[in-house]
Backbone as a chain_set.jsonl record, in Angstrom:
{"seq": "XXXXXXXXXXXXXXXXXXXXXXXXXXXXXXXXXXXXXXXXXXXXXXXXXXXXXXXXXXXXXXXXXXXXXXXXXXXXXXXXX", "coords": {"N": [[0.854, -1.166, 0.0], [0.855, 1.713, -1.22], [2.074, 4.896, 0.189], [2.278, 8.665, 1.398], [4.303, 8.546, 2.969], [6.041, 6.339, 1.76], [6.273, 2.955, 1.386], [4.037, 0.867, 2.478], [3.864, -3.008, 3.4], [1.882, -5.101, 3.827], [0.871, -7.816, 5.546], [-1.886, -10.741, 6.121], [-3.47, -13.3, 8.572], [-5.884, -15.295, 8.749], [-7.825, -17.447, 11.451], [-10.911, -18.951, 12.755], [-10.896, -17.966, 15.076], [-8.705, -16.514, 15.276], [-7.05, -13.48, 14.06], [-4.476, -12.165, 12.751], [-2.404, -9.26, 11.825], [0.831, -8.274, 9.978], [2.541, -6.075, 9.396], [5.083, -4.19, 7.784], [6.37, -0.918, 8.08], [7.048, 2.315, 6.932], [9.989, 3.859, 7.562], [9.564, 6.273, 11.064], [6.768, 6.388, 11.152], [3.547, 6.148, 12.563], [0.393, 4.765, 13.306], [-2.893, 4.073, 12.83], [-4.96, 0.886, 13.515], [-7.177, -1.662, 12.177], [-8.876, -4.389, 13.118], [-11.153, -7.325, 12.632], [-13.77, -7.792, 14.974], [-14.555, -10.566, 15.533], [-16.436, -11.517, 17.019], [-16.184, -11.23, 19.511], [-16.795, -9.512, 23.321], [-14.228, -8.799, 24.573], [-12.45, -6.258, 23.511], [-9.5, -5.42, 23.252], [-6.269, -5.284, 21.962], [-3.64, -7.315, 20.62], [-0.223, -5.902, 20.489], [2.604, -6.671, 19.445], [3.762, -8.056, 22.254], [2.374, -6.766, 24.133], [-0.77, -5.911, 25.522], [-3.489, -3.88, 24.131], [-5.838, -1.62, 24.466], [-8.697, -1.624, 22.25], [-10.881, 0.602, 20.01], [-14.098, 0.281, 19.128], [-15.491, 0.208, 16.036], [-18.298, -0.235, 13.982], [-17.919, -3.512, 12.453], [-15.071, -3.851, 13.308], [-12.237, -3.57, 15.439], [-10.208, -1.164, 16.927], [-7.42, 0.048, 17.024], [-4.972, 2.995, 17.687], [-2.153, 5.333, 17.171], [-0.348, 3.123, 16.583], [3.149, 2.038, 15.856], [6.257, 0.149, 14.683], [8.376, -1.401, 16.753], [11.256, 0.175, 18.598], [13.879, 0.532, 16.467], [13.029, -1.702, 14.765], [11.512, -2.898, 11.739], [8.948, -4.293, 11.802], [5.667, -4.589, 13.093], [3.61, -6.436, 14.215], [0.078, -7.34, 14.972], [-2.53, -8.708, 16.842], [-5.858, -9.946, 17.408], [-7.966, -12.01, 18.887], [-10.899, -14.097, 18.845]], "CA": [[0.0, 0.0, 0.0], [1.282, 3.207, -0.952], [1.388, 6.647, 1.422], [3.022, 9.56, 1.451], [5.804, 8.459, 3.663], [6.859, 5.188, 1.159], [5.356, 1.722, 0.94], [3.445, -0.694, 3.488], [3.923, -4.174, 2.882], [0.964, -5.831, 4.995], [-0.072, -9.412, 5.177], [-2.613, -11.021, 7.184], [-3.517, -14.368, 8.434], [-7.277, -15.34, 9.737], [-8.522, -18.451, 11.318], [-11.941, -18.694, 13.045], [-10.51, -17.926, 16.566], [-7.746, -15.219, 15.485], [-6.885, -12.723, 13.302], [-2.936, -11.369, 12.814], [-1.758, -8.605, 11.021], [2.028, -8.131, 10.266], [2.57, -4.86, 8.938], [6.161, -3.535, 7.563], [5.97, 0.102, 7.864], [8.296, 3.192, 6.415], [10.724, 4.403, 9.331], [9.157, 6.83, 12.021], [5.096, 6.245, 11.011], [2.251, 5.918, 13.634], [-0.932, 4.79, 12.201], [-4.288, 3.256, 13.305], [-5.096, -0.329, 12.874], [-8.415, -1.915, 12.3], [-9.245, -5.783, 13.39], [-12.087, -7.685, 13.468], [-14.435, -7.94, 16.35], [-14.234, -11.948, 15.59], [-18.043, -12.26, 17.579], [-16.094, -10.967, 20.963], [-16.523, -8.716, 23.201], [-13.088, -8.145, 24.933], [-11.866, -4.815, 22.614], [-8.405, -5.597, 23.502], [-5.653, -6.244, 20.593], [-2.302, -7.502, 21.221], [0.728, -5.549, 19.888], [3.711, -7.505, 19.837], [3.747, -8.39, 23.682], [1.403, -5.801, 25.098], [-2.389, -5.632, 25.164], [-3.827, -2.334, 23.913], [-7.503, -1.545, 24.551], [-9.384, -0.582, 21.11], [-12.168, 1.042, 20.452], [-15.087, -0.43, 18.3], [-16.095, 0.911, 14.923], [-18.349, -1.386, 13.652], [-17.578, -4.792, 12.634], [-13.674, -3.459, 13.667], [-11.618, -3.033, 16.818], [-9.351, -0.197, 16.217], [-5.729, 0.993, 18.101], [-4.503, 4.247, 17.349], [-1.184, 5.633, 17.545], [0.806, 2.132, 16.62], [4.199, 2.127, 15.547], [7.109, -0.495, 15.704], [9.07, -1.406, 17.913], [12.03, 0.92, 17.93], [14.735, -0.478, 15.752], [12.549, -2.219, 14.054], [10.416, -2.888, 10.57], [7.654, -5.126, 11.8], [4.485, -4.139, 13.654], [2.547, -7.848, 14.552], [-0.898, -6.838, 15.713], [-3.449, -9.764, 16.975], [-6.952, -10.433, 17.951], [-8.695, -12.976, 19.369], [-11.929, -13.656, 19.273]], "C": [[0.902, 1.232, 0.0], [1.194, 4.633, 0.156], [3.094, 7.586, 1.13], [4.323, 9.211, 1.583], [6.601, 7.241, 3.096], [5.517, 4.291, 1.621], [5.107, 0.833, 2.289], [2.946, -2.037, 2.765], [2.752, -4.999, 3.967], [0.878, -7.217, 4.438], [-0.713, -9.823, 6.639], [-2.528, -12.475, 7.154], [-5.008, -14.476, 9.099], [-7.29, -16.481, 9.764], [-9.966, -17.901, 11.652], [-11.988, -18.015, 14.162], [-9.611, -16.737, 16.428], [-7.389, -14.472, 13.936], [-5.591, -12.143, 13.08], [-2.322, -10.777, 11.692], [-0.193, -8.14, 10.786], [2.079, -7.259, 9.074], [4.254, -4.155, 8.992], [5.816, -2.078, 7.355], [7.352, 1.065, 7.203], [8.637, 3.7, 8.111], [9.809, 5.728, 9.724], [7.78, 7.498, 11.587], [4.419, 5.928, 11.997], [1.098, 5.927, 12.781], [-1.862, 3.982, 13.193], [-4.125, 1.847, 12.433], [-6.096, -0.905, 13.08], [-8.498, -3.673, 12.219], [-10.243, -6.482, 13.571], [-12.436, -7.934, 14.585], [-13.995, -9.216, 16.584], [-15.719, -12.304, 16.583], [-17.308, -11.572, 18.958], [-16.152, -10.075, 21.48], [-15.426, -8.545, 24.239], [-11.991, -6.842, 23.098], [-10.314, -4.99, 22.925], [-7.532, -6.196, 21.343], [-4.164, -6.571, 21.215], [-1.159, -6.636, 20.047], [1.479, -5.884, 20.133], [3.042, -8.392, 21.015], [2.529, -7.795, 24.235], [0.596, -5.999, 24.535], [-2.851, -4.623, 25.296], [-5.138, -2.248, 23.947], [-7.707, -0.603, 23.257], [-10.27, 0.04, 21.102], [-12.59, 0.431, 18.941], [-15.466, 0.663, 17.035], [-16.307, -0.218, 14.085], [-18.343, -2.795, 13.915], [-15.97, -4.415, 13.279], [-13.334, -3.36, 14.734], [-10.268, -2.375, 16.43], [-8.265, 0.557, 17.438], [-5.305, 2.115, 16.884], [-2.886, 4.2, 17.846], [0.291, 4.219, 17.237], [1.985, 2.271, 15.784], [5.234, 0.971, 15.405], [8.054, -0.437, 16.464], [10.56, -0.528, 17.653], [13.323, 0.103, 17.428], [14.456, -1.583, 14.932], [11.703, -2.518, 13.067], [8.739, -3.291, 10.727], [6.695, -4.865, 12.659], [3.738, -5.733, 13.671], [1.224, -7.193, 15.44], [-1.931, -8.359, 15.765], [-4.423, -9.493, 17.844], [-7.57, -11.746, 17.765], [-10.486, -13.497, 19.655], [-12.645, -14.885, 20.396]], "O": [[1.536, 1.666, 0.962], [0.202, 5.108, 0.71], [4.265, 7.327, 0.853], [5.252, 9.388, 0.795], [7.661, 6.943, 3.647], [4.384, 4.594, 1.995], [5.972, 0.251, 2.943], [2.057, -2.191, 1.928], [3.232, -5.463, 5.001], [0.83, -7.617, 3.275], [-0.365, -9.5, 7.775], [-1.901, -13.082, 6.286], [-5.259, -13.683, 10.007], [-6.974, -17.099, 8.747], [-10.382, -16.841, 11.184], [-13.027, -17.402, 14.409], [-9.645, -15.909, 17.338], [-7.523, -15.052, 12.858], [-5.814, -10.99, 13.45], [-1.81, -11.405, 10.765], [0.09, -7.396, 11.725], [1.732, -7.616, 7.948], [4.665, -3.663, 10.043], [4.977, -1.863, 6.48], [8.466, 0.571, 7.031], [8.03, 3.837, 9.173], [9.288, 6.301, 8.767], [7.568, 8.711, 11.6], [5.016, 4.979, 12.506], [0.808, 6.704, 11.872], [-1.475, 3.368, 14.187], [-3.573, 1.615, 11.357], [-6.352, -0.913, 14.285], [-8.14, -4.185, 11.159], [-10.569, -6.5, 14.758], [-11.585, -8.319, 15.387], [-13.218, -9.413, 17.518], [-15.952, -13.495, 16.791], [-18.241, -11.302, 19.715], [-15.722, -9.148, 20.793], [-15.952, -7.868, 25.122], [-11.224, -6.984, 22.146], [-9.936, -3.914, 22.46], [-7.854, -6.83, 20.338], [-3.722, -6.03, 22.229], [-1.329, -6.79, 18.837], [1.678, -5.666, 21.328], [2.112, -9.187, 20.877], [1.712, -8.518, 24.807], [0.623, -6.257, 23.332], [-2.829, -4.122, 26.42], [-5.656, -3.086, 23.209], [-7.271, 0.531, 23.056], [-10.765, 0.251, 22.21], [-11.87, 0.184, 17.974], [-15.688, 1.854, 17.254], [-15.473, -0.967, 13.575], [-18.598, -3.341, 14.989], [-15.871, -5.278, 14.151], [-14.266, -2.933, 15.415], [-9.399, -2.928, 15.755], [-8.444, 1.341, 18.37], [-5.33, 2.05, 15.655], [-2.412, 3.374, 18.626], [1.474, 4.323, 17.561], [1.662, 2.771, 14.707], [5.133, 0.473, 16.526], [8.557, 0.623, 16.837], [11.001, -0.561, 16.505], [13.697, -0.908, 18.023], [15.312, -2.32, 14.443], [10.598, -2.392, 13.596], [7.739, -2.878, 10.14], [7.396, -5.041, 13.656], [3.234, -5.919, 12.563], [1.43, -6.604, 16.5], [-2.033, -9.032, 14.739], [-4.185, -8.924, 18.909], [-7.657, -12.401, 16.726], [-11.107, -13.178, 20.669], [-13.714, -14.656, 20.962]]}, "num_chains": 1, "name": "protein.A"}
């Protein structure tokens, strides 16, 4: 996906139970990320390690502000449903 700041390489994976996005971003980007609900309602997504509380839009559960890790390309975001 193109943007301003250079190219995002995303890929996803879904089963029935989880959802994981792994997202290469251009160096020093913050962006929102949108995940299915998956039927649940804990709003939570996991980034890397940490669990980030989303907020709902929709079918979606949505974190703001994500980035990776510093020194690094890859952004892993997961929900659970």
């Amino acid at each position: 996906m193109p943007s301003q700041a250079g190219f995002f390489d995303i890929a996803f994976n879904q089963t029935r139970a989880t959802f994981v996005a792994t997202i290469h971003a251009p160096a020093n980007t913050v962006g929102r990320v949108c995940l299915p609900k998956l039927g649940s309602s804990d709003y939570h997504v996991r980034v890397g390690t940490r669990a980030v509380l989303g907020k709902v839009d929709g079918d979606y559960v949505c974190a703001d502000g994500l980035a990776p890790a510093k020194g690094e390309s890859e952004l892993r975001v997961e929900r659970s449903g």
